[in-house]
C-alpha positions in Angstrom: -1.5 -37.1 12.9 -4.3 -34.1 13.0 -6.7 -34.6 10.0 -7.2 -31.1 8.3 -10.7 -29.9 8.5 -10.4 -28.2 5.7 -9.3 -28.7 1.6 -6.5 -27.0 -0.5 -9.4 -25.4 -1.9 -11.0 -23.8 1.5 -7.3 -22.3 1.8 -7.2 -20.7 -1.3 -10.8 -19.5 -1.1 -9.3 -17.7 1.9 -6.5 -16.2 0.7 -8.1 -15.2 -2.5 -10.3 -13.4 0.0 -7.8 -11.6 1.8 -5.7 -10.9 -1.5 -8.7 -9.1 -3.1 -9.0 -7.3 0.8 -5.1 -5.9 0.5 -6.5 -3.1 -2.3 -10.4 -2.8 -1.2 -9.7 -0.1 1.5 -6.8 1.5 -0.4 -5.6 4.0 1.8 -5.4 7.3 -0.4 -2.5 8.9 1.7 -0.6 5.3 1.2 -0.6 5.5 -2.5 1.2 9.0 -2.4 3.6 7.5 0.0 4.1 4.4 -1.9 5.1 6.6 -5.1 7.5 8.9 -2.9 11.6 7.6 -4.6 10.0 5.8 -7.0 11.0 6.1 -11.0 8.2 7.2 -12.8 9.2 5.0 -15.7 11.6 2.4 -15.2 14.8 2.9 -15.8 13.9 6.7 -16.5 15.7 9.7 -15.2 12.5 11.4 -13.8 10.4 10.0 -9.8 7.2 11.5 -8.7 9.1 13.7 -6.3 10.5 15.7 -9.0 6.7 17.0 -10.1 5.2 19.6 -8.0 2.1 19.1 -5.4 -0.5 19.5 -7.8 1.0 17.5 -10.5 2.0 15.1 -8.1 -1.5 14.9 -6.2 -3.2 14.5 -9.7 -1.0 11.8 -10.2 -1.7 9.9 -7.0 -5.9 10.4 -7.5 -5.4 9.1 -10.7 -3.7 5.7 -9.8 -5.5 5.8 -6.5 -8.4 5.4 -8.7 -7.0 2.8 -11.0 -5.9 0.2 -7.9 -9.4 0.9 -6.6 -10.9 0.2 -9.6 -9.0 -2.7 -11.1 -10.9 -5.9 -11.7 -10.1 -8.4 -8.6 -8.0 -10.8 -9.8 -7.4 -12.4 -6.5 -8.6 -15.7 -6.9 -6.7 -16.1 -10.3 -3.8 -14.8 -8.5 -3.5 -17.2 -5.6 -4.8 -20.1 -8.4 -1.6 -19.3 -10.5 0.6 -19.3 -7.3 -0.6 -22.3 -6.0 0.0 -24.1 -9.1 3.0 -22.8 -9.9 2.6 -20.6 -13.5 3.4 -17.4 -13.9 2.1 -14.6 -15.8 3.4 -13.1 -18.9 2.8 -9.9 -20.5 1.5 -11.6 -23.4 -2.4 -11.0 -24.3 -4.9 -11.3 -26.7 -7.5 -8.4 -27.5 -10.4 -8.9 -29.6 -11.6 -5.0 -30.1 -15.1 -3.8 -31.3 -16.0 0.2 -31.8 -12.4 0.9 -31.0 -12.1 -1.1 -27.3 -10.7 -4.1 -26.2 -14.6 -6.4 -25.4 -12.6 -9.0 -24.1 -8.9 -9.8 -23.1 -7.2 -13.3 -22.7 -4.2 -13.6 -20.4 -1.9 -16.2 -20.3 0.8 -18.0 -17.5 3.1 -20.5 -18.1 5.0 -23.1 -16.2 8.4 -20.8 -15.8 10.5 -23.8 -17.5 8.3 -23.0 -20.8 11.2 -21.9 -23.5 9.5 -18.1 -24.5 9.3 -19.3 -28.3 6.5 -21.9 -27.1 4.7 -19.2 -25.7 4.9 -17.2 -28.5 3.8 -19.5 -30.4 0.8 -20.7 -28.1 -0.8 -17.3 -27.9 -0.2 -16.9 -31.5 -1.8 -20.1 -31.9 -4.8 -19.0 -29.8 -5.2 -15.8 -31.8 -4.9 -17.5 -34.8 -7.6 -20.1 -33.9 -10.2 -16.9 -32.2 -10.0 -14.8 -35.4 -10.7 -17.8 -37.8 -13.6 -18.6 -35.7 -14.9 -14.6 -36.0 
């Protein structure tokens, strides 16, 4: 048997590395072409191909500039993956001058019934704003 030269942690070093890669050289002409037949709200009526070019193109510089500027989340990303949770929509904000100054996201082991993670995040809001 060939010893590994290398840990579970090198590996996901790695692919944390070439996650965060994936949107660092976003190609502007691909996020036009990535919105082409695609519902602008889920389940909606309406796709980008139905606006115009300019309203289109103002579109596509705007999320262009939101994937480029989005916080990496790589290495959480390949952490959760790796041990198996999965993200949920639910969050915690704690807001000062009217803006979020910190957010807490949450994943869960997919068995977890929703009601106990309901009740967690609750619980961790709960326990941050008694502490404020």
């Amino acid at each position: 048997m060939i010893e590994r030269p290398y840990t579970d942690d090198d590996l996901r070093i790695e692919a944390a590395r070439q996650h965060a890669a994936l949107t660092a050289d976003l190609d502007f002409t691909g996020t036009g072409e990535q919105m082409k037949g695609q519902e602008v709200t889920p389940g909606g009526e309406v796709d980008w191909d139905d606006f115009r070019d300019e309203t289109f193109e103002a579109a596509q510089r705007s999320i262009h500039e939101l994937v480029t500027g989005a916080a990496s989340l790589s290495e959480w990303a390949v952490g959760l993956g790796a041990d198996g949770l999965e993200p949920v929509e639910h969050a915690v904000s704690l807001q000062a001058d009217g803006r979020p100054i910190v957010r807490v996201h949450f994943a869960f082991e997919p068995g977890m019934p929703e009601e106990m993670r309901i009740a967690f995040v609750e619980g961790v809001a709960e326990e941050i704003a008694r502490v404020l």
